[in-house]
N, C-alpha and C positions, 0 to 999 in steps of 0.2 A: 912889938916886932914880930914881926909873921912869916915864914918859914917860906911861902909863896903867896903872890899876889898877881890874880891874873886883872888888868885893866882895861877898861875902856870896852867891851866882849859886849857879844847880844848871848845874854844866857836863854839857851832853851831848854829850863828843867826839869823835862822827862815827865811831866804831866800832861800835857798837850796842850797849856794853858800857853796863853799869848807870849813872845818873847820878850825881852824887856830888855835893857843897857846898863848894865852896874858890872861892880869889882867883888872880886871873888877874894879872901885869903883864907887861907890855910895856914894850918898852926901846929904840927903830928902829922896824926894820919886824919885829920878832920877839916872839914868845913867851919870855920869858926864865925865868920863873918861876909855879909853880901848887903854891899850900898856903896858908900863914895868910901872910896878910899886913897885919896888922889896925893894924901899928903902921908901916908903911911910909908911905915921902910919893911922893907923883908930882906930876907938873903938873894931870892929869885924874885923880878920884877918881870914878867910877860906882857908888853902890848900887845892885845887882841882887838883892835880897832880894827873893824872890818870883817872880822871874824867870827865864827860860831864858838860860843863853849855852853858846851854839853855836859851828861854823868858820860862815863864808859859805855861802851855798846856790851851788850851780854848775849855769849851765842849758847841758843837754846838747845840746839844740838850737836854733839860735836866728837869726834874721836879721839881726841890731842891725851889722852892721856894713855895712850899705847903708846906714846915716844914723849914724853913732854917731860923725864926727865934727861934725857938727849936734849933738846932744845929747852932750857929753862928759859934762855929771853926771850920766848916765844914771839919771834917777829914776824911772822907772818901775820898772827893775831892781831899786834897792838899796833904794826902800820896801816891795818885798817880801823881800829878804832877798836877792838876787843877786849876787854881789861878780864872779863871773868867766862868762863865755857862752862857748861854740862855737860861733861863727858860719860863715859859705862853705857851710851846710847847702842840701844840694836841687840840688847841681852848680851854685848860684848865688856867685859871689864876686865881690867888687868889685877884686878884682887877681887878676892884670897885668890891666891896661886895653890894650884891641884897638880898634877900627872899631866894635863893637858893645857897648854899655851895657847889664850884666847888673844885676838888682836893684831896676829901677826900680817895681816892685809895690810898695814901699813911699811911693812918692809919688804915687797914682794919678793925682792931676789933672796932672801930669807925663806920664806915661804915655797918659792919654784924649787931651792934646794934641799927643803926637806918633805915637802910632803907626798913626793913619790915612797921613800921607805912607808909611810902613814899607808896611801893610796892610788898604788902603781896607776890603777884603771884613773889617771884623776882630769878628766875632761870635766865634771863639773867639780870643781874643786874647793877644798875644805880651809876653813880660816882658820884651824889650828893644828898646832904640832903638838911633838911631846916636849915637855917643856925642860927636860935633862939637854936635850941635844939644842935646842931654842936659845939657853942662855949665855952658850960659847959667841954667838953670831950679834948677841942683842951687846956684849960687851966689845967685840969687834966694831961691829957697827955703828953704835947708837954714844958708847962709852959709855954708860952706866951699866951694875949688875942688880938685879932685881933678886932685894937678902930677904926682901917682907913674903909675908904669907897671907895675912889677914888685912881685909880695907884698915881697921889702926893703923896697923906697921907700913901699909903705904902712905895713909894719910900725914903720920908721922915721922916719913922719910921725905916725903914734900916739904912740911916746914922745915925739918933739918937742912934740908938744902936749899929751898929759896925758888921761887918763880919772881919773872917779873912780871907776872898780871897771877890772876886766881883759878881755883878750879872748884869745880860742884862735881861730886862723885854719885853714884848709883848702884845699885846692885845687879848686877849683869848675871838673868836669869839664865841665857845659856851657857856662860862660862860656868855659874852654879851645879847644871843639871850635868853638864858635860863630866864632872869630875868626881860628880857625884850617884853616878848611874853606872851600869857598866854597857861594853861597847856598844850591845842590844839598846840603843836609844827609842824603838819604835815601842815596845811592849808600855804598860804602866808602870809607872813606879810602885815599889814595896810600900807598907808601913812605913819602916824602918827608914828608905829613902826619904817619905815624906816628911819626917821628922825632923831627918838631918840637914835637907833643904829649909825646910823652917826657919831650926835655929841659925842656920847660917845668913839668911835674908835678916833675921832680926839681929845677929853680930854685923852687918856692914850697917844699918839703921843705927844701933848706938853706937859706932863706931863715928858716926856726923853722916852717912850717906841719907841724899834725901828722899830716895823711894827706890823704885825696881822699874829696871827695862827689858823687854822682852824680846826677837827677831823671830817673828813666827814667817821669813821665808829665808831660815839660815837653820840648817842641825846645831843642836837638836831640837829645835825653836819649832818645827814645821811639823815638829810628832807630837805637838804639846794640844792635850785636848781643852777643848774652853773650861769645863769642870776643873781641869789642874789646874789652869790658870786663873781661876775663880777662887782656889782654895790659897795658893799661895800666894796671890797678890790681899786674899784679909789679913794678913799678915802687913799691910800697909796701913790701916786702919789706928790702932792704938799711936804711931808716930806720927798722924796727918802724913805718911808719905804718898807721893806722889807716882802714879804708875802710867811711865814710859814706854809708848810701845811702836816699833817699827811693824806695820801689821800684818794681816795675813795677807796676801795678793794672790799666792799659787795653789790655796787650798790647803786643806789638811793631807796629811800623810800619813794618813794612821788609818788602819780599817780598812774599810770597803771604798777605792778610790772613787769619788765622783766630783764631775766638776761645779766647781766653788762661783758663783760671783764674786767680783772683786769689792763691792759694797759692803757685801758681810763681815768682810774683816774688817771694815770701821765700826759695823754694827757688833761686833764682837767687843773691839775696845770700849765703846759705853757700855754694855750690859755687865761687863768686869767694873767699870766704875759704878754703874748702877747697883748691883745685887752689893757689893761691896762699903757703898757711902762714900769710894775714897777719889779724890781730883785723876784723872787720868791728862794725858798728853800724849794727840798722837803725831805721831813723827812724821818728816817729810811728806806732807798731806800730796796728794795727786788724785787722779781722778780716783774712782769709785767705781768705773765703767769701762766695758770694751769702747774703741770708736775706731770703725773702719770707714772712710779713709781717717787717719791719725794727725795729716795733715788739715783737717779740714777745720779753721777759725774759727767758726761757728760752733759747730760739735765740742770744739774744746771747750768755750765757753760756758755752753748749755752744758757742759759734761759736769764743769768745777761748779755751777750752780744747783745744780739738781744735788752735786755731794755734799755741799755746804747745806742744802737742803735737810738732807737728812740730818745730818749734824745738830741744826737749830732744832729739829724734832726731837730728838734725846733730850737736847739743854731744857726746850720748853716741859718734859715728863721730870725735870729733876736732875740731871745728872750736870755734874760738874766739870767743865772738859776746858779744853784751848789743845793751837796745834800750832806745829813749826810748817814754814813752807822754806826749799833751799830758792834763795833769790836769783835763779839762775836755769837756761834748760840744759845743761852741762850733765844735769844728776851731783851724785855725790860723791864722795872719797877720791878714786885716781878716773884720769881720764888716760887711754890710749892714742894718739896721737898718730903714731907708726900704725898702716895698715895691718903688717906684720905682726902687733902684739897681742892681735886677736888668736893668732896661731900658736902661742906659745908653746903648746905642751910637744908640738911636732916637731917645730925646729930646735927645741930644748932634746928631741931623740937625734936631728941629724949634727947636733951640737953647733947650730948657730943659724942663720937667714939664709948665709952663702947657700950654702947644699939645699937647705927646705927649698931656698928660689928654684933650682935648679932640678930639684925633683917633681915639681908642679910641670915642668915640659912632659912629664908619664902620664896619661889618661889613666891609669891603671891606680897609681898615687894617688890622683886627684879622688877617684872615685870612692877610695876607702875613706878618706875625710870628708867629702861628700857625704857616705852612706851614716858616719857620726853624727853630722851637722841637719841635715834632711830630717832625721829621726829626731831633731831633739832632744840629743844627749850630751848635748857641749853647750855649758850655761852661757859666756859670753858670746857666742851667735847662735840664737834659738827662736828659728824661722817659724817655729808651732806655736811660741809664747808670742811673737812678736813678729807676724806676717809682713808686714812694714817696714821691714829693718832696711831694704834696699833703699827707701826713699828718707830714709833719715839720716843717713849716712852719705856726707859731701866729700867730695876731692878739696884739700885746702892749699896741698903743696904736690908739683908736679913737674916730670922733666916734661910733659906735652902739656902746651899755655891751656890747651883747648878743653881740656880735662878738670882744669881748677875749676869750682861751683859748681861741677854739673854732679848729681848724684848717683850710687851705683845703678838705680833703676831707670835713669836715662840713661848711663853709659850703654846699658844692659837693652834696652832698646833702641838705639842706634847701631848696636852692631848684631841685633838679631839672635840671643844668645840671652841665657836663664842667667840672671845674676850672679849667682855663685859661682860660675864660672867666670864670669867678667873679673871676678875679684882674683879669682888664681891668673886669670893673665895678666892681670895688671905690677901684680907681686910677683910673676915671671919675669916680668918688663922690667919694673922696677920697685927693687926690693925696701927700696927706702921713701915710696908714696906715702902723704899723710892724707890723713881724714879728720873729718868732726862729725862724729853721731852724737844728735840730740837725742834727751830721754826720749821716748816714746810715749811715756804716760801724758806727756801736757807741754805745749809751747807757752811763749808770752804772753799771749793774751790770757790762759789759764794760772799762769802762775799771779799776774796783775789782779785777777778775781779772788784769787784764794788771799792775796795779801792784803787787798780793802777790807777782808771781814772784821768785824770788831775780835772775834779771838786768837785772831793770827799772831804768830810775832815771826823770828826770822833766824835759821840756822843752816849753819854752811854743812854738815855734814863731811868734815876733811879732819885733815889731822895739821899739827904744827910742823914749819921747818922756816928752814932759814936759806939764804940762797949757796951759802959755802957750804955746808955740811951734809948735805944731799948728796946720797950717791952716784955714781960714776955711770954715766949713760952710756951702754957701750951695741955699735949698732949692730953688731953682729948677735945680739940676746936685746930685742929694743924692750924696751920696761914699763912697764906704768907709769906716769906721771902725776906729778899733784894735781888734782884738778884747780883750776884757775882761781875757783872759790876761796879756796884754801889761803891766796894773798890779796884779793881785792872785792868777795862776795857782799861783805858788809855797804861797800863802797859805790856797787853797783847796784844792790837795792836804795840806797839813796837816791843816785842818778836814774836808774830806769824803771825801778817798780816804789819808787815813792808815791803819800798820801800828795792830794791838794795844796794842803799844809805842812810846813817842815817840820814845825811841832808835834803833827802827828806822824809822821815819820819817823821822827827820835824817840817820839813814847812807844813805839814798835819795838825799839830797841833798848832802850832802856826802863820806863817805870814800868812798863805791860812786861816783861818777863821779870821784871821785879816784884810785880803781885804776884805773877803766878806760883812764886819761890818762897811765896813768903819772906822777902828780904828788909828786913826793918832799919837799916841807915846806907842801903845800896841804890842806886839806882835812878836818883834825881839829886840835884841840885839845891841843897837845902844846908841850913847852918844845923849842925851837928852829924850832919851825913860823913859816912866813909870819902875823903876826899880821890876818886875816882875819877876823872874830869879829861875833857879831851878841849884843844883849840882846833879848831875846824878852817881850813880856807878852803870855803866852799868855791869861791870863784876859780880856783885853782884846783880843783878836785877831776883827777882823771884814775880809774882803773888800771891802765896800762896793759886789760885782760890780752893776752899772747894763748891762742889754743895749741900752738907746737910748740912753744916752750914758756911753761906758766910760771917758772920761779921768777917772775919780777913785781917789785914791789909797787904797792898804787903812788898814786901822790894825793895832798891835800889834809894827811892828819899831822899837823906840823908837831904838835904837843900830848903826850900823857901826862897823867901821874896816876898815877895807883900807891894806894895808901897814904896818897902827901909824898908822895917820891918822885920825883922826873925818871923818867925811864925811857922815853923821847923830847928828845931835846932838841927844839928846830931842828926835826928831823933826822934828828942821829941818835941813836940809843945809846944811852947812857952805862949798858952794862950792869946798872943797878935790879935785884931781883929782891926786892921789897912784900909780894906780894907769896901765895900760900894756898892753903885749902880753906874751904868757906864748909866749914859741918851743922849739919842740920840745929842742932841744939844751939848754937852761937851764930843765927843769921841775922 
């Protein structure tokens, strides 16, 4: 008698090896048996005739656990196929808790309300608060209260409480340094600092975390010299951890400013793996290079080869590496939707869109936000980092038909007039126009190159939520939104950035970030495995991706189970939170 029996399925088990036709059961939390099982009883009997079953998809990179004890059934995750994340990605982690509250980008209206006390001047603005005032809003909000301190005590409040899929934790070096330095982040650290970072990196390690991630273009990430991050990532070595890093892009910030290639900070993450001995992964891979025009097919192509280029350069002297790409040109975490919410910190002073709209008819207005933005002082539109922004940026929603598709930098030339202005009249006009800005760093055909490589695998870079429990979109303060990834990213690297092979497609997502974890009964389809498992209706398989309003769920993952548990259940979630933390000593 077998707990589950899935029958009649084309197993494709995460090796990349040919598909095949057999019955799955499950028996616990395991895989106990795969062949004919035609005359067998279980409790659950699943026909999968016509269908795919798969191990769980595993997201290599990911935020979810900045809210992920708010959302325990993490359904954004498992209605695309997710059973397990890596979260603490970007040197961000929500343990050990210190003075300062890392993570809160995942709750902006959290964030827009506290970090004026933090940093009145906050045009480029800071991913943490203090974390006394942080936890009245995280228990408003989110409903859970964050009692831990140290990675254990969260790791340990996870299983107390129950997930329904898994999580991989990390040691998030800028929350570390943040809490652990004082406010002067730019100078070097003490002795004494360096010490206490240490053991603190080696307490979330034996704690089950399985290496350290770093954001060297987020404070205090961006002051961190390669020698410090040399020093404290050997500290990964004795654990085979693994060292995570979202890398350098905007240069060092430390010293004598000079400008950086954007290459170097991938060349930076192997020589840390290199001098070190230890596997590195780096994050959201993207170009390596300027490319002006940003549009141009070619360039992109040539741009993600020549990077991949160097990369196999390193592997071939020795170094150990793989990387995440997000399957998508959206970028990562929230996407802005509302023209308007690029302007935040302005109409957060005239206390809402009404009045900002209405103050943009003053040349006078306009020009002091101008002389912000011109200069390259405002992160989310920064025309000196990203000359291009007018052309990657479309009308998607509009009261004038004729404006949908075209870009600001056609708008901006047909009406004879510098972008940036185009954009305050249009938010004069109308205050509730929407857009889609692609990243900048890479379109489709770059993301398709970088996902063919053999050390790719695949990370949404979002956090979890659910479609009720999201807050309150209110248009007069318009907000960040989930980026679309966040519910159907996994689903649309199937659909649009798949291998040849569907096999190799799913060992993208499932046995290739299973080696690179070191995971020893995760991650395929095998009798003694973690029973993990997804039913697939590929032929039925849509995204549903919505760029102005992304909470909706894909279609086509009809079945989970994690741990030998239904937790999707022809399509409805079962409620069930079976699943926990995966610690490095017990993978």
């Amino acid at each position: 008698m077998y707990d589950i029996i899935i029958k009649n399925g084309t197993i494709i088990d995460g090796t990349g090896g040919d598909s095949y036709i057999a019955d799955v059961g499950v028996k616990g939390m395991r895989i106990v048996c795969i062949g004919n099982l035609q005359d067998a009883e279980a409790e659950h009997i699943i026909d999968a005739k016509c269908k795919l079953v798969t191990p769980g998809f595993i997201d290599m990179h990911s935020h979810a656990d900045t809210v992920i004890l708010g959302f325990s059934k993490m359904e954004s995750m498992l209605r695309q196929g997710i059973t397990t994340f890596v979260g603490c990605q970007c040197g961000h982690s929500i343990a050990p808790v210190g003075h300062l509250w890392e993570g809160t980008q995942a709750l902006y209206d959290i964030l827009q309300k506290l970090c004026g006390k933090l940093n009145p001047d906050w045009y480029d603005m800071d991913h943490y608060t203090r974390t006394d005032e942080t936890i009245p809003y995280i228990e408003a909000e989110c409903g859970f209260t964050p009692t831990w301190k140290t990675m254990g005590d969260f790791l340990d409040e996870i299983d107390r409480h129950g997930l329904s899929g898994n999580i991989i934790t990390l040691a998030g070096y800028n929350t570390l340094r943040l809490n652990n330095s004082d406010p002067d982040h730019i100078r070097a650290l003490t002795e004494d600092e360096r010490q206490t970072l240490k053991t603190h990196i080696r307490e979330c390690l034996e704690s089950g975390a399985f290496g350290m991630s770093t954001g060297l273009d987020y404070k205090p990430g961006y002051f961190c010299t390669t020698a410090e991050l040399i020093d404290m990532a050997s500290e990964l070595k004795p654990y085979d951890g693994i060292y995570f890093s979202h890398w350098r892009k905007t240069g060092l910030r430390n010293g004598t400013p000079k400008k950086q290639k954007k290459i170097d900070g991938i060349r930076e993450v192997m020589e840390i793996g290199i001098v070190n001995d230890i596997q590195v992964e780096i994050s959201h891979l993207s170009t390596g290079f300027d490319i002006f025009p940003s549009n141009d097919d070619f360039m992109q192509t040539a741009s993600a080869q020549r990077t991949l280029q160097v990369i196999d350069e390193y592997v071939a002297r020795g170094a150990r590496a793989n990387f995440d790409v997000i399957p998508n040109i959206t970028g990562g975490t929230m996407i802005a939707p509302a023209l308007m919410a690029i302007f935040r910190p302005w109409y957060m002073y005239t206390n809402g869109a009404t009045l900002f709209s209405h103050n943009l008819r003053y040349p006078d207005y306009r020009k002091k936000i101008s002389d912000v933005i011109l200069a390259g002082k405002y992160y989310a539109l920064n025309p000196v980092i990203n000359p291009d922004w007018d052309e990657s940026m479309k009308v998607i929603q509009s009261r004038d038909p004729s404006r949908i598709g075209c870009t600001i930098r056609e708008l901006a030339a047909k009406a004879h007039k510098p972008s940036l202005e185009i954009v305050f009249d249009l938010l004069a006009e109308e205050p509730d126009i929407c857009i889609f800005q692609a990243t900048h760093s890479m379109n489709q055909y770059a993301v398709k190159t970088y996902l063919e490589h053999p050390l790719a695998c695949v990370g949404n870079d979002t956090f979890v939520f659910d479609l009720e429990s999201t807050r309150h979109y209110d248009p007069e303060f318009p907000n960040k939104k989930p980026n679309p990834n966040t519910y159907c990213g996994f689903i649309k690297f199937i659909q649009e950035f798949g291998m040849p092979r569907i096999e190799d497609t799913i060992r993208k997502v499932t046995g290739k970030p299973a080696d690179i974890l070191g995971l020893t009964d995760r991650g395929l389809i095998k009798e003694g495995y973690r029973a993990d498992m997804l039913v697939l209706d590929i032929a039925n398989m849509r995204t549903n991706e919505n760029l102005i309003e992304p909470r909706v769920y894909p279609e086509g993952v009809q079945y989970v189970a994690v741990n030998g548990v239904l937790v999707i259940d022809d399509g409805v979630h079962t409620g069930k939170l079976p699943g926990g933390s995966i610690r490095r000593y017990n993978k």
